[in-house]
MIBA-254889 format. One line per 8 residues: number of its first residue (from 1); their letters; for each residue x, y, z of C-alpha. Coordinates in steps of 0.02 Angstrom, whole numbers, padded with zeros to 5 digits. Last residue first. Layout:
<rs>
NUM> a> X,Y,Z  ...
</rs>
This chain:
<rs>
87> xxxxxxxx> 05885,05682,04584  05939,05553,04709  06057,05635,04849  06030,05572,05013  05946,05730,05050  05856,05711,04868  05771,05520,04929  05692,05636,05081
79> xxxxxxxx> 05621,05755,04982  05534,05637,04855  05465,05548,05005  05400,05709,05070  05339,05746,04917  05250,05590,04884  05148,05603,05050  05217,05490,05184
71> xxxxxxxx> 05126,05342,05226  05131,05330,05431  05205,05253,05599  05397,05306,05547  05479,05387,05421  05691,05412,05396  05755,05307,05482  05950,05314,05429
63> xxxxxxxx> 06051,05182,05346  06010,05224,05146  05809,05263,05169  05725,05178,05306  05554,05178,05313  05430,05131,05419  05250,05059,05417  05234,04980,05553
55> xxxxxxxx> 05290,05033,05714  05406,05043,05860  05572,05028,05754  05751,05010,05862  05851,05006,05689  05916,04826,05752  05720,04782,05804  05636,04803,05622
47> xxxxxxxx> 05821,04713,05547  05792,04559,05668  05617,04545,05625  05439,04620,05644  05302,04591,05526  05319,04618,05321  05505,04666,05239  05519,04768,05095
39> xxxxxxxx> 05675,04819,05013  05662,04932,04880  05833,04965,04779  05820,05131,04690  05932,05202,04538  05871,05051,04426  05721,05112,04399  05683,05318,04451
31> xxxxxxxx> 05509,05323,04410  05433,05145,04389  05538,05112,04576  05457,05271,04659  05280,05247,04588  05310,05048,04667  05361,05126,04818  05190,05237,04829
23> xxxxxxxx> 05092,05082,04799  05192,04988,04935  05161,05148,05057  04970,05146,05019  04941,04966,05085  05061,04996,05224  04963,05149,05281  04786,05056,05240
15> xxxxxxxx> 04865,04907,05375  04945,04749,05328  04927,04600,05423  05037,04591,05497  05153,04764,05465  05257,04836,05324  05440,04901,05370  05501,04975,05196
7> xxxxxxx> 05690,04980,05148  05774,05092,05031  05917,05089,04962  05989,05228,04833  06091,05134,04694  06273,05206,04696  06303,05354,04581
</rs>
């Protein structure tokens, strides 16, 4: 299996939701290693406007948006990385 990407939107300066989303990532990359590839990317840029993002924190797991404006829980995380097929 191809390595699952995912790609976090943190804002400037970083808010408690993007504080808690990089801690949550990090659980995410000690758990499943090499089968994740976390992209983070602080403040808006050319990738934060091409997937039409209106807030910080976001994430964007394989190409679609998958969270938006908040920290997900673990489990919804977890659910989302098993619809694109990470067990």
């Amino acid at each position: 299996m191809n390595k699952v990407k995912i790609e976090a939107f943190l804002s400037i300066p970083t808010c408690s939701g993007g504080i808690s989303l990089s801690r949550l990532l990090k659980e995410i990359q000690d758990e499943f290693g090499d089968r994740v590839e976390v992209i983070t990317y602080k403040g808006r840029n050319e990738v934060f406007e091409r997937y039409n993002l209106t807030t910080a924190p976001a994430l964007v797991i394989g190409d679609l948006v998958r969270i938006m404006g908040v920290c997900p829980s673990k489990e919804s995380l977890m659910s989302a990385l098993k619809e694109v097929g990470l067990e």
